[in-house]
MARVEX-801556 format. One line per field, with one value per residue: x, y, z of N, C-alpha, C in turn. Coordinates in pm, 1 decimal. Each point is the difference from the previous one (the first is absolute). Example, Ala and Ser with C-alpha at 12.3 -4.5 7.8 and 13.67 -1.06 7.14 Angstrom:
// MARVEX-801556
n.xx = 1319.0	-35.0;
n.yy = -569.0	105.0;
n.zz = 780.0	-72.0;
ca.xx = -89.0	82.0;
ca.yy = 119.0	119.0;
ca.zz = 0.0	6.0;
c.xx = 90.0	-77.0;
c.yy = 120.0	109.0;
c.zz = 0.0	73.0;
This chain:
// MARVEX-801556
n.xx = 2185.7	116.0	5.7	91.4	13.4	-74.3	48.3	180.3	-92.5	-17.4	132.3	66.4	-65.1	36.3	130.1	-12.9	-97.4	121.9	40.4	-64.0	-20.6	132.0	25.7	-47.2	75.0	116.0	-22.1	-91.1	92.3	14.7	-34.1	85.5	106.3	-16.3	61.7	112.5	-19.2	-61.0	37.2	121.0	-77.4	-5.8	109.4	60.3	-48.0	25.2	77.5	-70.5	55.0	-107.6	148.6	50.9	-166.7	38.6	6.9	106.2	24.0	-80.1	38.4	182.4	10.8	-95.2	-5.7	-102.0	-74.2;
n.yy = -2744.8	6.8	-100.8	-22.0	-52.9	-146.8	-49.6	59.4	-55.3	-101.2	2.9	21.7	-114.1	-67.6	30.8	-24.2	-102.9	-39.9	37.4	-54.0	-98.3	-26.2	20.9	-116.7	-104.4	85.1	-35.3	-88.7	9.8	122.7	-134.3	-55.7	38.1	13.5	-95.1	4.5	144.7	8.1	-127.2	39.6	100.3	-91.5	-71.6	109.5	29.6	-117.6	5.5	99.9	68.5	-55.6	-3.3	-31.7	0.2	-1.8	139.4	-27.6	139.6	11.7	-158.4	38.8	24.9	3.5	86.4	-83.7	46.4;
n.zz = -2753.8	79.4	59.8	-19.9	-141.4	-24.4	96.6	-104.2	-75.0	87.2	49.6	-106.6	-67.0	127.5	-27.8	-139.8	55.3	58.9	-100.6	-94.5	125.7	82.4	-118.3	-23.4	40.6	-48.3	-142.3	65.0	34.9	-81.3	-109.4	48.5	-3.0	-106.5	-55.7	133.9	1.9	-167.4	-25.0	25.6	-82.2	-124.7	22.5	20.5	-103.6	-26.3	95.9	15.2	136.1	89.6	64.5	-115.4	15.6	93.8	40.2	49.0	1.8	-123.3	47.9	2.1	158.0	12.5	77.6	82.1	-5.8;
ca.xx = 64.8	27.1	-111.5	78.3	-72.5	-152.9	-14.1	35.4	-80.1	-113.1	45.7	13.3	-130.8	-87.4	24.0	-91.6	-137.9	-12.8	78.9	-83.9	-80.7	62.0	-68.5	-167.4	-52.1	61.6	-98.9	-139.4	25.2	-79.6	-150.9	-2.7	21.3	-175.7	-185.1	-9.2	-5.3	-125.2	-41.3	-31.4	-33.4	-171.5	-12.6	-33.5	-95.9	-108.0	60.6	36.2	-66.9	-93.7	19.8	66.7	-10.9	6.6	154.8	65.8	28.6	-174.9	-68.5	52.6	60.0	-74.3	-86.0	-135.5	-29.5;
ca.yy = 72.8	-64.0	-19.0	165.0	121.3	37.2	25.0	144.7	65.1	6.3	143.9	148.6	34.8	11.5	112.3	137.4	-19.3	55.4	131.3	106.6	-1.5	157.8	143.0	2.1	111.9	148.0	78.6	6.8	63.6	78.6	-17.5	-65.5	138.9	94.0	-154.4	-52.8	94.1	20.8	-63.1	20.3	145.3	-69.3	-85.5	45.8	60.7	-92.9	-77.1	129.5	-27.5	60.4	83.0	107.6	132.8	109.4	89.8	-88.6	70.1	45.2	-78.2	-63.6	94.5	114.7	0.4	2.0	97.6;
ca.zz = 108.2	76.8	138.2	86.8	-57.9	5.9	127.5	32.9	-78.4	85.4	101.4	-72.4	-31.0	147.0	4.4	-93.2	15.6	150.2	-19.9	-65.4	82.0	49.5	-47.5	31.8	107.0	45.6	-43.1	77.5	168.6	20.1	1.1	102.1	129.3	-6.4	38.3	127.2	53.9	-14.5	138.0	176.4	3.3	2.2	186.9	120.2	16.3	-7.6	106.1	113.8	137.9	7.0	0.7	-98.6	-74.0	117.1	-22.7	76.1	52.7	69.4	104.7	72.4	107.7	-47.3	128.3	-84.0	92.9;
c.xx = 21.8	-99.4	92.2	-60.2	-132.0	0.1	12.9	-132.2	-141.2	-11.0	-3.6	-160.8	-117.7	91.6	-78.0	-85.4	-24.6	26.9	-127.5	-149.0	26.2	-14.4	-136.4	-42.1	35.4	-67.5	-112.6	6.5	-132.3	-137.9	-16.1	-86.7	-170.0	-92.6	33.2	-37.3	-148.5	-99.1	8.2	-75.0	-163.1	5.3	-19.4	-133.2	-138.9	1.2	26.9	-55.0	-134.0	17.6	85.2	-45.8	1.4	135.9	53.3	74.4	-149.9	-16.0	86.0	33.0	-111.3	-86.0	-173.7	-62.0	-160.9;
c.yy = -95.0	62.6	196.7	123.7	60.8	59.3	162.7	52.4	29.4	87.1	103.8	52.3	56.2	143.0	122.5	13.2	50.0	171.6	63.8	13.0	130.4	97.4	50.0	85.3	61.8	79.9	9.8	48.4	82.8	20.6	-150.9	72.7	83.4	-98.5	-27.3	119.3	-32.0	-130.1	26.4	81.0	-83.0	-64.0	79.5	106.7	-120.5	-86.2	100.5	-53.1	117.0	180.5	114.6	121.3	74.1	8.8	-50.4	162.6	51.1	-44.8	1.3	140.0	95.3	1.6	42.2	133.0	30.6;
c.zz = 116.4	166.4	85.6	-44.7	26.4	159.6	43.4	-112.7	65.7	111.8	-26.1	-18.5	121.8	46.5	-24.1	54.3	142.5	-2.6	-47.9	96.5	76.5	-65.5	-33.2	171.9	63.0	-98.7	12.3	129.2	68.1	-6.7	104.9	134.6	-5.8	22.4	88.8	99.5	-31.1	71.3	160.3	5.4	35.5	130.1	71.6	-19.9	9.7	134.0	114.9	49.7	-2.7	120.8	-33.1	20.0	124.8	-19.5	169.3	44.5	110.3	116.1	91.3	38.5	-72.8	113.1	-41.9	67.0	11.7;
């Protein structure tokens, strides 16, 4: 085979490869999408602030009496 060939053969080929990557991950999308939710879910429950747990309506304009 001449050097053009191999060259349009090597393209064509990084084509597919680039192609069948893209559908990899339009068809993983969605389990993408669940392992990055299901991590922020562990960050922020492992990385809270120490005052989360007061309700932020309770404290604020609430006159003490």
């Amino acid at each position: 085979m001449s050097t053009t060939a191999r060259m349009v053969m090597k393209i064509i080929g990084a084509s597919l490869a680039f192609a069948a990557f893209v559908c990899l991950l339009i068809g993983g999308w969605h389990d993408i999408g669940a392992g990055y939710t299901c991590v922020k879910n562990r960050m922020n429950k492992r990385f809270r602030s120490e005052y989360d747990d007061y309700d932020e309506e309770d404290s604020i304009g609430t006159p003490s009496t």
